[in-house]
C-alpha positions in Angstrom: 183.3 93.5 98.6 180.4 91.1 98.7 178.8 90.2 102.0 179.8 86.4 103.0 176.1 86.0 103.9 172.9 87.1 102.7 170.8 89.6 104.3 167.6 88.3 102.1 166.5 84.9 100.7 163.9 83.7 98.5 162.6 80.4 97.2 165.5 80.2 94.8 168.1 83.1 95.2 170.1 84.9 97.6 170.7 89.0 98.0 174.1 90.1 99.3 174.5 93.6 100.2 177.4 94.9 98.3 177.6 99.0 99.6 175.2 101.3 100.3 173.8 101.7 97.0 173.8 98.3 95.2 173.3 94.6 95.8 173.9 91.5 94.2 171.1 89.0 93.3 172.6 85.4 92.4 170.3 82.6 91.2 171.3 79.4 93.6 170.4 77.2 90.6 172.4 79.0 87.7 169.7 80.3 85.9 171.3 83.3 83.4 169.6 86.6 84.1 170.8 88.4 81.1 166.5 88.2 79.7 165.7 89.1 83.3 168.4 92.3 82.9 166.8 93.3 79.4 163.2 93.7 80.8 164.4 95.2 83.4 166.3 97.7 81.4 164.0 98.6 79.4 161.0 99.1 81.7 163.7 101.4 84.3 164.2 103.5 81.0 160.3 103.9 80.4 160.1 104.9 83.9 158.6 101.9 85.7 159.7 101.3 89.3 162.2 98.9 89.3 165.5 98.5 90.6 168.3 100.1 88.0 170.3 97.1 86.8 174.1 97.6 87.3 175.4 94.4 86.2 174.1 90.8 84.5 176.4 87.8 84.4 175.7 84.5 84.6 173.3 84.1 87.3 174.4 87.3 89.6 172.6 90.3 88.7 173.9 93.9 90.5 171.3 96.3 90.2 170.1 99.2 92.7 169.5 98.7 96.4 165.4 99.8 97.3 165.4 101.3 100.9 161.9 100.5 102.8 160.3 97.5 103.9 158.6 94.6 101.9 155.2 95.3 101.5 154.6 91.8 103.6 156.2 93.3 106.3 154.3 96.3 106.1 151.1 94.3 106.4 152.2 92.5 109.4 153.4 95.4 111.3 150.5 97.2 110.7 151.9 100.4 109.0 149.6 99.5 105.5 146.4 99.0 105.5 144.7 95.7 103.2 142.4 97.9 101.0 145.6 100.4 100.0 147.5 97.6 99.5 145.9 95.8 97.0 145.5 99.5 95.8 149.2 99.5 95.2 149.3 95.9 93.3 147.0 97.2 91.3 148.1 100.4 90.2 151.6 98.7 89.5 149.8 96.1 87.2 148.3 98.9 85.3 151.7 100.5 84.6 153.3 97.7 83.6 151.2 96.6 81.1 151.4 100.4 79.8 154.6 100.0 79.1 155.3 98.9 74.9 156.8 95.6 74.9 159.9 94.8 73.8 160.6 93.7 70.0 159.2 90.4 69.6 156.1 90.4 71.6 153.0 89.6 69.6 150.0 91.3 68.8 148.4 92.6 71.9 150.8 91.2 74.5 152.5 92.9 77.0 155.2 93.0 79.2 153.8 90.8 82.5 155.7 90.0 85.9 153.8 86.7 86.5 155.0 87.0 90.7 153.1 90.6 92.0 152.6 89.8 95.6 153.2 91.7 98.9 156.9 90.1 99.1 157.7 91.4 95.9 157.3 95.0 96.0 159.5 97.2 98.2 157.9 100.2 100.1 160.8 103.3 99.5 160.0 106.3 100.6 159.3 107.5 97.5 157.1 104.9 95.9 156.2 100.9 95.6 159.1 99.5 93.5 158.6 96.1 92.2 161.1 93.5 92.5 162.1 89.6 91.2 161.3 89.7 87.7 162.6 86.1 87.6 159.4 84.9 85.5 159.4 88.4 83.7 158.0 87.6 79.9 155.7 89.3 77.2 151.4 87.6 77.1 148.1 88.9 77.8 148.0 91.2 81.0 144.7 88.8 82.0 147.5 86.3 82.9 149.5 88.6 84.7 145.9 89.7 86.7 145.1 85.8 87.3 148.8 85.2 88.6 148.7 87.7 91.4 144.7 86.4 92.4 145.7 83.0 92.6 148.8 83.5 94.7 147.2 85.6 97.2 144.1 83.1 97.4 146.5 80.1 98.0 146.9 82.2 101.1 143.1 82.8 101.5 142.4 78.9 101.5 145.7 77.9 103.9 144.4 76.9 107.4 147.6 77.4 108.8 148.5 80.9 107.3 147.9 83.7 109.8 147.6 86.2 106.9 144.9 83.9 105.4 141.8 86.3 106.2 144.0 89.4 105.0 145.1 87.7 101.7 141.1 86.9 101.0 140.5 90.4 102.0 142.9 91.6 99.9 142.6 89.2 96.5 138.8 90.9 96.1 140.0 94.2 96.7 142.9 93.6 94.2 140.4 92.2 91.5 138.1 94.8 92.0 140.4 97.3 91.3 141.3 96.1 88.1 137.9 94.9 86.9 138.0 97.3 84.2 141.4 96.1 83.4 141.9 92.5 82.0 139.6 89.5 82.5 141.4 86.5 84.3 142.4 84.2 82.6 142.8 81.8 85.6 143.0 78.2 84.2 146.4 79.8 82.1 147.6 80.9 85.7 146.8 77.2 87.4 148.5 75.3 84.9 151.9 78.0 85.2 151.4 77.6 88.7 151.3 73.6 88.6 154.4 73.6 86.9 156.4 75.9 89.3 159.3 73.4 90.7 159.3 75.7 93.4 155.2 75.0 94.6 155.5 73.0 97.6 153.3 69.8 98.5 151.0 71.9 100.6 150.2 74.9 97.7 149.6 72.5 95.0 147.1 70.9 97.3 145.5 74.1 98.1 145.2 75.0 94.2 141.6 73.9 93.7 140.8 75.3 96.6 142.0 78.6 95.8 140.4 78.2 92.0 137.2 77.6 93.8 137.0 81.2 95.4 138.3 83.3 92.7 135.4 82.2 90.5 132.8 81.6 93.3 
């Protein structure tokens, strides 16, 4: 029996608990998850933390319920430190783009998430698991790096975001833990990020901004 209510929301779907062990994740909008399902899939087979999908159809995808807190939350209760944090992004970026791609990819692409941020990964007990692989597609991990830097540094630049001096602190930590990894490529993130229908008014005006100290 689905719950009649959600017990978690985000920019464009809703999470109804469905027992103790799975949820359902529908897509407000209608968007088909089944390419969403088959990353996901694939990369719970190869042994990367992500939730084990139960079910695709349509837009509702069942997959595994992740005990723990967001990492968000984390932060703001003061149970994880910045520096470990961005520790944590990190070392999930470099196991995903470990993983082979799927058929299809092209010549050095990878599998990338293109939404790694402290909302987005669940702290269970037994390890960060990433979640939301709505934007989930195969490119150069460099995009996937620039992605995560530029969302935490629209943070960074927000005058009204109380986590604004933790997201800087926490963007240079992330990029200096994967300075051996990929380079940047942060003018291929801006323009995805432009484009995202779900930007609103305030973090497209902060984009430049946020460009600004990633390659100050």
């Amino acid at each position: 029996m689905t719950a009649s209510t959600p017990f978690a929301s985000g920019r464009d779907a809703d999470v109804y608990a469905l027992d103790g062990g799975r949820v359902l994740r529908r897509y407000r909008d209608g968007t088909d998850v089944t390419e969403e399902a088959r990353f996901m899939s694939h990369l719970h087979a190869a042994g990367f933390p992500v939730p084990r999908v139960h079910r695709a159809d349509g837009a509702d995808l069942v997959m595994q319920r992740v005990p723990g807190p967001t990492m968000l939350q984390a932060l703001v209760s003061g149970t994880i430190e910045v520096v470990p944090a961005a520790d944590i992004l990190a070392g999930l970026h470099r196991r995903l783009h470990a993983v082979a791609p799927l058929p299809g990819a092209h010549g050095g692409e990878r599998i990338l998430h293109m939404d790694v941020h402290p909302d987005n990964v669940l702290l269970d007990p037994d390890g960060a698991v990433l979640v939301d692989w709505r934007n989930v597609r195969h490119g150069p991990p460099g995009l996937d790096v620039a992605m995560t830097a530029l969302i935490l540094a629209q943070v960074a630049v927000d005058p009204d975001q109380p986590m604004a001096a933790a997201a800087d602190e926490m963007q240079r930590a992330y990029r200096h833990a994967l300075c051996d990894h990929a380079a940047p490529l942060v003018a291929d993130a801006v323009a995805i990020r432009r484009a995202n229908p779900t930007q609103t008014p305030t973090e497209l005006a902060l984009l430049d901004q946020a460009v600004a100290l990633l390659t100050s």
